[in-house]
N, C-alpha and C positions, 0 to 999 in steps of 0.2 A: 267740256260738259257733255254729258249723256243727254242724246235726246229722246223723249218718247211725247206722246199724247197728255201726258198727265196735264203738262201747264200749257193753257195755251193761246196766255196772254203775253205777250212779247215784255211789259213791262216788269210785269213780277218774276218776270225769269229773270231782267236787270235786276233789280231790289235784291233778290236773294242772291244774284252772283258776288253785288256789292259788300253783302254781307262778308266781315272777317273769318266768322265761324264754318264752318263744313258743316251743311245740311243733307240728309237724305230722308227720302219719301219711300214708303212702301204703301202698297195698296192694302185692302181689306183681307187678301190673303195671303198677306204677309210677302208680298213680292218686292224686292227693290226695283223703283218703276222710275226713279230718279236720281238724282245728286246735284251740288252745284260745282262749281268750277273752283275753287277751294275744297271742297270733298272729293273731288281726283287731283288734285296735289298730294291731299292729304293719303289716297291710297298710291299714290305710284312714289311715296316714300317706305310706305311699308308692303311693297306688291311682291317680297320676295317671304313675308308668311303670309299669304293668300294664297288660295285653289285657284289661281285665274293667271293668267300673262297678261291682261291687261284690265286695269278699270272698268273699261267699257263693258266686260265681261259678265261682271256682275248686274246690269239690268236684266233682268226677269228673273232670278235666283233668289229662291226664299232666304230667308234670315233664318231659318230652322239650322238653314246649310252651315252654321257661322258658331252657333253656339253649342255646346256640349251638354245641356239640358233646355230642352225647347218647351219642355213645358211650361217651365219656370215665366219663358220669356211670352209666352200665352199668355200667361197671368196675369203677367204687368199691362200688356196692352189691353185683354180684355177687363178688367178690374181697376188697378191703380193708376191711373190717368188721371192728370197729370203727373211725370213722375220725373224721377231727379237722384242723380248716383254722381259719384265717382269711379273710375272702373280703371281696370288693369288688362293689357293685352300681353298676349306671350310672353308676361312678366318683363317688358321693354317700353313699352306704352301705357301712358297715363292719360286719361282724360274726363273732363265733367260733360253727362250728358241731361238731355232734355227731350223728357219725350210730351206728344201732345198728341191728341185727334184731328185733322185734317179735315174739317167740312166745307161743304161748299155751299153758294149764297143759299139753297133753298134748307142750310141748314143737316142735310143729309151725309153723313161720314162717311169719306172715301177712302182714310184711309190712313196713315201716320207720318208725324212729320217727326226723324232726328236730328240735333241739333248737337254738334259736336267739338266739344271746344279741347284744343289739344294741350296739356297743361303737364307734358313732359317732363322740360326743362323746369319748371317751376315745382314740380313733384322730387327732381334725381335734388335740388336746393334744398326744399325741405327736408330731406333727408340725412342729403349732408350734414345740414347743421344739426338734426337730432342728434349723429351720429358723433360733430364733434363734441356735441352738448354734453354724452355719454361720456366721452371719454374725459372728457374737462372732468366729471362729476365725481369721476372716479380715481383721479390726478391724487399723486400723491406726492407733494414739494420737498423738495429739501428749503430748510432756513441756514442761517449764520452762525448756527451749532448742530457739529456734526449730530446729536442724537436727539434731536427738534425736528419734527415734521410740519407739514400745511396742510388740511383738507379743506380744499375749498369748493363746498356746495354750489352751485351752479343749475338755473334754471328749476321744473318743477320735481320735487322730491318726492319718487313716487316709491311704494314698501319695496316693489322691482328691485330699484334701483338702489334703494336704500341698503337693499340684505347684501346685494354685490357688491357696492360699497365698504358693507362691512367686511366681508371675507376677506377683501384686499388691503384692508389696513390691516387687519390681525396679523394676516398672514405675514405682510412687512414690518411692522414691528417685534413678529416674534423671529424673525430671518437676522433683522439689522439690531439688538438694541436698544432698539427707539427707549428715550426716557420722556418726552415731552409729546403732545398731540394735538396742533391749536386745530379749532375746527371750526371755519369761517362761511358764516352766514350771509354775509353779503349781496351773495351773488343769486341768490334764490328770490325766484318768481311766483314761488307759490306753496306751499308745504302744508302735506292733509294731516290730520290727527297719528294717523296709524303711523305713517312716513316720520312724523315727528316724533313718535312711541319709539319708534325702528331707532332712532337715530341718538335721541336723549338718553332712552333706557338701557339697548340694549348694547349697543356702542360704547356707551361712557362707563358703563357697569362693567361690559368684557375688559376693557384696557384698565379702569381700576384694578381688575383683579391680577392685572398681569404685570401692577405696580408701576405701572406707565400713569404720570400727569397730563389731564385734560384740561384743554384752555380754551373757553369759546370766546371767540372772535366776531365781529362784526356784526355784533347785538345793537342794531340802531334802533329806531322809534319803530320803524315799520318789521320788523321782526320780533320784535316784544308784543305787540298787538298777534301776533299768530301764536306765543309759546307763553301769552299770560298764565293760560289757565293749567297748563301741564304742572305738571309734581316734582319741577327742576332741584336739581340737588344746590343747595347755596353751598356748598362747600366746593363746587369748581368756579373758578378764576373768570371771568366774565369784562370783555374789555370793546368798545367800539370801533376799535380800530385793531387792525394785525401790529401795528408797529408800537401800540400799548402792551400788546399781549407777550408781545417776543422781548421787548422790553425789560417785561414782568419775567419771565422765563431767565432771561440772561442776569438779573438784580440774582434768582436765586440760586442759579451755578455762579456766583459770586464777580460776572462780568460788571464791567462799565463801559459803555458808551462814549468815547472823549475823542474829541477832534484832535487830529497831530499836532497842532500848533497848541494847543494847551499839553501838551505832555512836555514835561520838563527836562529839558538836554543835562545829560548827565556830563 
């Protein structure tokens, strides 16, 4: 831990070292005049992008030194207090911060207290999973006929994702074929008007045209409550489950469904 003047009651130096989070104190003119003993762990894991060789280095060093518009960061402390972000370091570091005034009993500001909670790993998670959310969204299955596809929607369906979506089914079924397109609902958590427009209209319209069969899949309760009010075409196949649909699909390329044991030994 850094020492200077600033705290200099022996207990609240305890409290705040106990603290999990990484605290730092700047004075009124923006000097870092402090830290806790969690906030030099937390720089001598990242001390190789910092100006300094050591931690300790950084006591009496503005925060002007740190940021790449210092006006900005004026702003906040003299104006937006209390204040509260998420932030990004050398595009490697994630973390929420908390800023606050620092007074003392007679009431009088000394100065700013950060409070900095490292949320890295929990940021590189989030991520991941948008990313494999993404590509889930945009998964395109084979079924148990070779010219039957799967789309299975997944997570929230935003116009983004929707128009990308589309490009890649076009694109594969004008490559492979494709005569069937179940397009399963199921797995969405949330779907907005326009995403829904993107997806009903402009989707089911392009593969009609291209004489491809659309079969929605996995119209439960809770996704009919989202697509009541849209202008759905009753003329595509509509089933609660993918294995109704594919089902449906297979009755009309003239399959059946039969256990081996009921097929009759010739």
């Amino acid at each position: 831990m850094a020492k200077t003047s600033f705290f200099e009651n022996n207990e609240t130096v305890r409290v705040l070292n106990s603290i999990g989070d990484s605290i730092f104190i700047c004075d009124t003119s923006f000097t870092i005049a402090w830290f806790n003993e969690q906030a030099g762990i937390l720089l001598e894991s990242i001390i190789d992008y910092l100006p300094v060789d050591s931690p300790s280095e950084l006591i009496g060093k503005s925060i002007h030194d740190f940021h790449k518009n210092p006006t900005h960061q004026t702003t906040i402390l003299l104006h937006h207090l209390p204040y509260q972000s998420t932030i990004t370091l050398f595009d490697k570091f994630a973390a929420n911060i908390v800023i606050t005034e620092y007074r003392d009993e007679y009431e009088e500001k000394q100065g700013y207290i950060l409070v900095w909670r490292d949320v890295t790993e929990k940021q590189k998670e989030i991520d991941e999973n948008r990313k494999l959310i993404d590509e889930y969204s945009n998964a395109i299955l084979p079924t148990v006929l070779d010219h039957a596809i799967l789309i299975p929607l997944i997570g929230t369906l935003t116009v983004n994702r929707s128009e990308k979506l589309i490009r890649n089914v076009l694109d594969y079924c004008a490559k492979t074929n494709t005569d069937y397109v179940l397009i399963d609902f199921s797995g969405l958590t949330n779907l907005t008007d326009r995403s829904a427009n993107t997806v009903f209209e402009t989707m089911t319209k392009s593969l009609k045209l291209m004489g491809i069969h659309v079969v929605y899949v996995g119209i439960t309760s809770r996704i009919v409550k989202w697509i009541i009010n849209l202008d759905l075409d009753s003329s595509i196949p509509t089933f609660a489950t993918f294995r109704q649909g594919i089902n449906d699909v297979m009755k009309s390329e003239g399959f059946v469904l039969q256990k081996v044991d009921d097929i009759p030994k010739s």
